[in-house]
N, C-alpha and C positions, 0 to 999 in steps of 0.2 A: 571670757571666750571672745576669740576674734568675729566680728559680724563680718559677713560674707556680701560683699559689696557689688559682687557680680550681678546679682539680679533685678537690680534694680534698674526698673525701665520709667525712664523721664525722659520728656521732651520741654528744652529751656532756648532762651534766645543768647545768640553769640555776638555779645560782648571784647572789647577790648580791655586786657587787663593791665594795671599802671608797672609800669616798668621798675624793677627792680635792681639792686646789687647782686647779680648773680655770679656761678661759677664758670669758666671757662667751658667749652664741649671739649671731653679729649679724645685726642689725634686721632685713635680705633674705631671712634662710634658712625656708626652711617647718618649721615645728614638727615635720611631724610624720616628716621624715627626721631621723636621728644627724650628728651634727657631729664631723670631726675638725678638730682645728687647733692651729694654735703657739701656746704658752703661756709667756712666760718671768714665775716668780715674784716675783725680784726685783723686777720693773718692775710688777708686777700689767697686766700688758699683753700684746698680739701685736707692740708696737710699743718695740724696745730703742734708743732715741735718744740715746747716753752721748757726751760726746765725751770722757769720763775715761777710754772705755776705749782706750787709746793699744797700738799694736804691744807684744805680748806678752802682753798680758791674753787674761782666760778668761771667758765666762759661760755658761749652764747654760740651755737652752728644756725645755719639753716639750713629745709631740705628745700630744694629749687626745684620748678621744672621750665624747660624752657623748650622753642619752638615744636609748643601743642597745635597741629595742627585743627581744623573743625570737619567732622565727620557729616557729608548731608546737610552743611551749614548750621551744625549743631556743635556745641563746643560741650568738654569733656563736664560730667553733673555730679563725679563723684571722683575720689581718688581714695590710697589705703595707698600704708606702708607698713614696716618693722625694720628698725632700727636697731640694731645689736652692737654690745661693747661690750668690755669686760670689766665685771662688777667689782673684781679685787681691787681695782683702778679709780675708777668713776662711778658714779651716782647719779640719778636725776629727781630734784626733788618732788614732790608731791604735786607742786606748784608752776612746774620745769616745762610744759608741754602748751604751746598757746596755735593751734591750728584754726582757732574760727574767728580769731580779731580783724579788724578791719583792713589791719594790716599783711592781713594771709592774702589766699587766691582767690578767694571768693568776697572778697572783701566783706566781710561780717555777716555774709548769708547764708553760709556753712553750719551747717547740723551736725555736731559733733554723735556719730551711732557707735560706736566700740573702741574709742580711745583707752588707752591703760601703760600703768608702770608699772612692773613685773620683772624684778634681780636681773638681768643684765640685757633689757629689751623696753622697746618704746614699743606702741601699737598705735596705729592711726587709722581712723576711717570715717571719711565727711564723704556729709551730700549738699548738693541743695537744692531747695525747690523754687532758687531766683532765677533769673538772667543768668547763664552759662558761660563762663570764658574758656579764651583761647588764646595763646601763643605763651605766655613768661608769666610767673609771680614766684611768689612762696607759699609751699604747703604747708611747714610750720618751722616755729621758730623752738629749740629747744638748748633749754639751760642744764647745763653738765656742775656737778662739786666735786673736785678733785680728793679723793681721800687716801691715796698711795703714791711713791714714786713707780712707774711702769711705763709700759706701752699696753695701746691698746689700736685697735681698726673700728673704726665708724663703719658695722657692715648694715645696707638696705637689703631686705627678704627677698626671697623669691614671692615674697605677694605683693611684691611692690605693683601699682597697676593705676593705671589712669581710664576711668568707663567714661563713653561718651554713649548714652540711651541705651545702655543696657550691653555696649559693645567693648571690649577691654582692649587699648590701642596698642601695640608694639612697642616697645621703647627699649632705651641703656638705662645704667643707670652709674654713676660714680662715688665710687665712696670714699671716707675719711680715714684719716690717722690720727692720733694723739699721744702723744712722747712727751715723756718728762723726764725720761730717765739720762738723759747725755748719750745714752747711745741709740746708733741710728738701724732702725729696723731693715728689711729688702721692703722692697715696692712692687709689689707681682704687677705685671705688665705679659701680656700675650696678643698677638695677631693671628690669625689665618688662613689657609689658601685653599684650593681643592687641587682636582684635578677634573676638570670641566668636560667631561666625556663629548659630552654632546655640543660642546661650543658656544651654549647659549648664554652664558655669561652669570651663569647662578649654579646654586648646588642643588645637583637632583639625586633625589631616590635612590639610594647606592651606590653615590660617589662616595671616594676616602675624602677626607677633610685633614690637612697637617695643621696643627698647632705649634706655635711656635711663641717660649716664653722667653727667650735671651733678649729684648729690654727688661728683663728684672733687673733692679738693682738696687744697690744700697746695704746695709744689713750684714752681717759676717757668712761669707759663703764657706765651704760650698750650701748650696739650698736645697731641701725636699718639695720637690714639685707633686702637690696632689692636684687631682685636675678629676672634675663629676662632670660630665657631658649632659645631663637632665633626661638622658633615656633608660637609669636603671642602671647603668656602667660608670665603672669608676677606677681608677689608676692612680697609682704612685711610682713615682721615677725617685727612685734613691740613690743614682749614680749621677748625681746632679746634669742629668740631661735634661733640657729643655723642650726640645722636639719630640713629637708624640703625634702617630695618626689613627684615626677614628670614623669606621662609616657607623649614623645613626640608625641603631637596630630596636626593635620593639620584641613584644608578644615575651610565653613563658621561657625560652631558651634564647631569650635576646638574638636570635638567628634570623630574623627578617628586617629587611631595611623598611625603615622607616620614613616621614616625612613629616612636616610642622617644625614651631617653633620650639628650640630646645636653649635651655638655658646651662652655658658650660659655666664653670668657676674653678677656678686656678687658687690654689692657694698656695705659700713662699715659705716655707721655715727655714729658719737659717741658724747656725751656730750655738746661738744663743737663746733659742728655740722661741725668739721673736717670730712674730708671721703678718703674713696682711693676703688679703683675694683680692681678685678682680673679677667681676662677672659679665660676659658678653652674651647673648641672644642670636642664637645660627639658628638661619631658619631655613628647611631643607623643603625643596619643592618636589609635589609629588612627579612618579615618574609619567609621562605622556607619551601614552601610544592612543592607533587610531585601531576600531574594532568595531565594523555595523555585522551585525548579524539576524540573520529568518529566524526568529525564536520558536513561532510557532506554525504549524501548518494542519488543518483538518476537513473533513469532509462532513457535511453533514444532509441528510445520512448517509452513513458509511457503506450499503449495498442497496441501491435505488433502484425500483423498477423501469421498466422502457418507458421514456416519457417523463420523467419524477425531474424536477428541479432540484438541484443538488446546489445545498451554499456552501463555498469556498470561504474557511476563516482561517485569518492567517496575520502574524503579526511582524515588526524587525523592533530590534531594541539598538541601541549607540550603546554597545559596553565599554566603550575607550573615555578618554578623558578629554578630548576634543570635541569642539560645536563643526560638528560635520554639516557642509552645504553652509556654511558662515558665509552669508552674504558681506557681511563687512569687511574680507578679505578676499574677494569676487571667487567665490570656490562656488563649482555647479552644483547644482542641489543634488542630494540624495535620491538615486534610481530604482525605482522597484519593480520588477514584472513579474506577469503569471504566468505560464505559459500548460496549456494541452499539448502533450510530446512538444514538439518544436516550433507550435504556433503560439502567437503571443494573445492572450486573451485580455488583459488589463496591462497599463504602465502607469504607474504613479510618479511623482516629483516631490520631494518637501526638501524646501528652506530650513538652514537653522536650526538643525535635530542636536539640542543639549543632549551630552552626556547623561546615560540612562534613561533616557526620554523612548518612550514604546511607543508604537506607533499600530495601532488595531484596523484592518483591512479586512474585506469580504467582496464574494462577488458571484453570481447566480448564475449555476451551469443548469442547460439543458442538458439532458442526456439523448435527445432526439438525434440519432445519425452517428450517436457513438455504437461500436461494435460490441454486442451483446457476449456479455461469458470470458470475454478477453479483458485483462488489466490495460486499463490506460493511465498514463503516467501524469500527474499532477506536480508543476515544479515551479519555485518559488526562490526568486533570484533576487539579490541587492547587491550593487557597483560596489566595488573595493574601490576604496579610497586610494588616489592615486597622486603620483607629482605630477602638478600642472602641467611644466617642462617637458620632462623626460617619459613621462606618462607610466614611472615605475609603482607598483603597487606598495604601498606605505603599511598594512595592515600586517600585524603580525601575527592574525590568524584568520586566513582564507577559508577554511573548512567548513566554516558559518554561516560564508554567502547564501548560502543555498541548501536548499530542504524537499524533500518528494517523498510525494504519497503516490498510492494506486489506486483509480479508478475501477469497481467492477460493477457493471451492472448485470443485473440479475437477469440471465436468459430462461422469463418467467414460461412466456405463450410454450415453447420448445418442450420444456419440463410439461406442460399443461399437454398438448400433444399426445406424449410420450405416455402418459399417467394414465389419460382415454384410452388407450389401446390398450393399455396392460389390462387396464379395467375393463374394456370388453371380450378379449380373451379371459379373463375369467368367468363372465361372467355366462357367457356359453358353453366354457367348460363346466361349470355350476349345472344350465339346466341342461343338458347331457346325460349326468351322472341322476339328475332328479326321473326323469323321463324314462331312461335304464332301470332304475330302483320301482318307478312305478310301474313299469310292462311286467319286470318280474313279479309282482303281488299281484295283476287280475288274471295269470296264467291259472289254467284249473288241475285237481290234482291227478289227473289221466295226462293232461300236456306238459304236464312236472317227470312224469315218470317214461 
């Protein structure tokens, strides 16, 4: 079983690591992610095309990574791959796998946890608990025996991953070929583009994204383009079209756009039902809107006598995805007031209210001078977020600002009042009726008749 290399939280020091023969970056990958991928030196290539290497031969790849950057000034503590080929082809022998020599990335301080050889799959996974590098080495070096004429792709997993303290860093990755066979496979090759709704120069949250594989080449066309986006969806273009567009969608009807990193793979068959992928990393940014909202509003208590000190609790939450009142971007702080009908009774300010960040407020009413029996209006307002400019409201949902309750206090003394009287009219009518009932019993029985 593959060891799960994510969890591991180490903190090591960042090192420089000795410079290697490594592979070219190619042309698609973003600068400024790390590159792992196959290297074989003899070929100064990703691409081992021999047809000299007949059943029984050996040659040597390596897996590279190159400009690791250091995360916190901590360099990467663990790495893991897989490695796949096909086994009717190629071999690796028992012996074939060297990731902790001194000649690796870690230079000999590498803890080999869930390394294995398993019919047409390498698995790698080191730690270490030295000194940490950073920028360029090799992660391992691995010996191939040829035992058929064929083709085969050197493919890296989608658990390809480099952790630095426990964090697993973004990366491409490039992979290998191996041909023996005289004929020449396709080379899946694909680029990208969106359509940048918002202008900001990256892919958000429900943009389409076009794929586009026509640098494929090589191999007997026409080619079957299949192409797994990493969100659950997947396609095959059997009309040898290369072009294909795609917004990342999540959840159980794949019908909500999505956001994070996804890993697409394009894979090429051609003719000869040769293939090879290519795999790139699109990574879609969530979508950003601005949203303060009065979450909560209450009275406590809720019907107060004349006189009663009544607390106002009340809160606002940032349901948007922006640091509203972001001082680092001179944006005014966050407004809050309270107001009795149209007078202001408290104003707040906060700086810097993160995303989701709740904000809990109170404030202590007298009831002294408010009108008894009648509602008064309690109301709780926060500034929409606006363009500094043009002063237009940015929030895409207004209805939030703001919250109101009702004020009533108890017109107790009035009721009290009211209660005395009824209750002395009774109770007159009471000795009335007693007073009557007794004249008539000491009447005698001559003044009866």
């Amino acid at each position: 079983m593959k060891t799960k290399a994510f969890t591991i939280l180490l903190l090591a020091l960042v090192v420089l690591s000795p410079m290697m023969v490594l592979s070219p970056r190619p042309v698609s990958a973003t600068l400024s992610k790390p590159l792992v991928g196959v290297w074989a030196p003899d070929y100064h290539s990703a691409n081992i095309t021999d047809n000299g290497l007949a059943a029984g031969a050996t040659f040597k790849i390596q897996i590279n990574v190159t400009d690791v950057p250091s995360t916190n000034n901590i360099g990467i503590n663990t790495y893991q791959f897989t490695l796949s080929f096909n086994s009717a082809f190629l071999v690796v022998p028992a012996n074939g796998v060297d990731s902790t020599s001194a000649s690796t990335f870690f230079s000999g301080t590498g803890s080999d946890i869930g390394s294995g050889i398993q019919g047409g799959s390498v698995n790698v996974v080191v730690f270490t608990v030295q000194d940490s590098y950073t920028g360029t080495g090799v992660l391992a070096f691995i010996t191939f025996k040829v035992i058929a004429t064929g083709f085969s792709t050197l493919t890296l997993g989608l658990d390809t991953a480099l952790v630095s303290s426990g964090t697993s860093l973004p990366l491409d990755v490039q992979n290998g070929v191996f041909n023996n066979s005289g004929i020449l496979p396709p080379i899946a090759s694909f680029t990208y583009t969106w359509t940048d709704t918002d202008r900001d120069g990256k892919i958000t949250q429900g943009e389409k994204v076009n794929f586009n594989a026509s640098l494929t080449r090589g191999g007997a066309p026409p080619y079957i383009f299949s192409w797994d986006f990493g969100d659950g969806s997947s396609t095959i273009n059997l009309n040898n079209n290369p072009i294909i567009s795609h917004v990342f969608n999540s959840g159980a009807s794949g019908k909500f756009p999505s956001f994070g990193n996804f890993t697409v793979i394009l894979t090429v068959t051609d003719q000869n039902q040769f293939s090879s992928s290519m795999i790139q990393y699109v990574f879609v940014n969530e979508f950003q809107f601005h949203d303060l909202a009065v979450q909560t509003l209450a009275l406590k208590p809720e019907r107060p006598n004349p006189g009663d000190t009544v607390q106002i609790v009340y809160s606002i939450r940032n349901n948007g995805t922006y640091t509203e009142g972001d001082t680092s971007r001179n944006q005014p702080p966050v407004k809050v007031t309270l107001y009795l009908e149209d007078t202001i009774l408290q104003t707040n300010t906060f700086p810097d209210v993160e995303k989701e960040k709740i904000i809990a407020l109170e404030f202590d009413l007298s009831t002294s001078g408010i009108t008894q029996g009648i509602p008064t209006r309690i109301r709780v307002s926060v500034d929409p977020v606006r363009n500094q400019t043009t002063g237009q409201i940015l929030e895409t949902n207004t209805e939030n600002n703001d919250r109101t309750v009702y004020l009533a206090v108890s017109n107790q003394v009035q009721y009290s009042l009211l209660s005395f009287a009824l209750g002395g009219g009774i109770l007159v009518a009471l000795v009335g009726v007693s007073a009557y009932a007794l004249k008539r019993r000491m009447k005698s029985p001559e003044e009866e008749e």
